[in-house]
N, C-alpha and C positions, 0 to 999 in steps of 0.2 A: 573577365567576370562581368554580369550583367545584373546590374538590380534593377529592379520593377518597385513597386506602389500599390499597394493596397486601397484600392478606393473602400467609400463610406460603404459599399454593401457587397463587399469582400470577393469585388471583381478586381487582376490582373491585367493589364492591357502587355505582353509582349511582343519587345521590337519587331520589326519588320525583319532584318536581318535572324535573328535567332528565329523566327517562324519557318522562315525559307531553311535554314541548315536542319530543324530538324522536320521539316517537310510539313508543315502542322495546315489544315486547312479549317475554315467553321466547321464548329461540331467537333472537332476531333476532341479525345479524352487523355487525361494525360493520368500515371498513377504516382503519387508521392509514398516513400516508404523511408518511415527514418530507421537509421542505423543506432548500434551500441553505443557511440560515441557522441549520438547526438546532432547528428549531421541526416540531411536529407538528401533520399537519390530521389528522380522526379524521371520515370519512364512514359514514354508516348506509346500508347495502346494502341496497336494495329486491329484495323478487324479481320479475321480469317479470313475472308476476300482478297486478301489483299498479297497473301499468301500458293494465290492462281497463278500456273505456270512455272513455279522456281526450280523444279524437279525436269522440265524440258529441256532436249536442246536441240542447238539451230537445225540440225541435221535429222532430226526425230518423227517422221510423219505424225499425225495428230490421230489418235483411235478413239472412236466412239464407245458409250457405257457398253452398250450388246455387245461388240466387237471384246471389250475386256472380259466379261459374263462367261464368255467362251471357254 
């Protein structure tokens, strides 16, 4: 487990290591949702960009928009 700090105007600074595991760079957004029981889950927002390519593979030539149009 890792605890953080709350500064005076309700900034977070986290470690270096939990940055890198959950890939987090500036700017990125994180979403907290609390549960039933009272406990917080804290998901890292991907932007849909980032979601380019997962549906390829290695073997797959690359088609252009017209080419799919078709």
């Amino acid at each position: 487990m890792t605890t953080v700090t709350v500064g005076s105007g309700g900034r977070i600074t986290l470690p270096k290591k939990l940055r890198l595991q959950l890939g987090l760079v500036a700017g990125a957004h994180l979403t907290f949702s609390q549960l039933d029981d009272g406990r917080f889950v804290v998901r890292v927002k991907k932007p849909v960009s980032s979601l380019a390519g997962m549906l390829t593979r290695a073997d797959q030539p690359a088609v252009s928009v017209e080419e799919m149009r078709r």
